[in-house]
C-alpha positions in Angstrom: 102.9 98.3 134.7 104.8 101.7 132.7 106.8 99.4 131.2 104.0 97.3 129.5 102.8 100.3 128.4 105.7 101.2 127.0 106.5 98.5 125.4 102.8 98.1 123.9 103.1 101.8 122.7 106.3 100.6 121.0 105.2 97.6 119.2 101.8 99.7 118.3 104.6 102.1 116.2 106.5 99.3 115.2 103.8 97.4 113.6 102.5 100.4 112.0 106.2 101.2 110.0 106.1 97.4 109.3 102.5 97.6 107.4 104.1 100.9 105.8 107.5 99.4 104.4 105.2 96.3 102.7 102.8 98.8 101.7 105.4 101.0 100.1 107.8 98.5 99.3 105.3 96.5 97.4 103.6 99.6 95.4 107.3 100.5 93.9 108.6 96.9 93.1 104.9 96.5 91.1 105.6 100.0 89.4 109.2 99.2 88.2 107.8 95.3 87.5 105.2 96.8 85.5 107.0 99.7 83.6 110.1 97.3 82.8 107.5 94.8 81.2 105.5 97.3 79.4 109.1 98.9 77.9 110.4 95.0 76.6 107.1 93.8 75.5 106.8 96.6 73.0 110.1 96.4 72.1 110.2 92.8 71.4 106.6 91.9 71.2 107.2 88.1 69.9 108.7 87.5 73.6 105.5 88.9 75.4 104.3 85.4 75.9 107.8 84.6 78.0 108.1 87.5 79.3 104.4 87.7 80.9 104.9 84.3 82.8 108.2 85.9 84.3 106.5 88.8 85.2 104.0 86.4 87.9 106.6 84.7 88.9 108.1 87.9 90.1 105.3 89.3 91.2 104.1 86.6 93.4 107.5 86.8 94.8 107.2 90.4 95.5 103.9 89.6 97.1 105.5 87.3 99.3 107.7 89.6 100.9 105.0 91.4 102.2 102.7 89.3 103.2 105.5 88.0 105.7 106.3 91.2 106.8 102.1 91.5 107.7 102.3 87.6 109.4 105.3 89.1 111.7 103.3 92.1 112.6 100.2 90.1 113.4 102.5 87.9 115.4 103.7 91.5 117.3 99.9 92.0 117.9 98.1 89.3 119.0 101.1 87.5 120.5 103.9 89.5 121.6 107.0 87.8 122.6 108.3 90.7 124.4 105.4 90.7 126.7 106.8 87.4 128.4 109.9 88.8 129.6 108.4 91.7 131.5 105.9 89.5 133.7 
């Protein structure tokens, strides 16, 4: 029974640094995403058109990433595969 405990306690903590690493992961990529489109469209303002496609593109990407890292930590939640080898 400890170590179920235990290892609930250590998949609480895991799933929190997982939300945390999307979280942070996805606010800088946006920032530099953002910043690097803001610095080329006013530098070459004829290509904001192209430019501003490739930027959603990215982005959705970006958003990608963590929204898989979320689907793996709900996976750790409701349906933890380490649970099943300990009973």
């Amino acid at each position: 029974m400890e170590f179920i405990a235990q290892v609930q306690a250590n998949t609480a903590i895991a799933i929190g640094l997982i939300f945390a690493a999307a979280a942070l992961g996805t606010g800088i990529g946006f920032a530099l995403l953002g910043g690097k489109f803001l610095e080329s469209a006013a530098r070459q303002p004829e290509m904001a058109g192209t430019l501003q496609v490739r930027l959603f593109i990215i982005a959705g990407l970006l958003d990608a990433l963590s929204i898989i890292g979320v689907a793996f930590a709900a996976l750790l939640m409701f349906a933890n595969p380490l649970l099943g080898a300990l009973q």
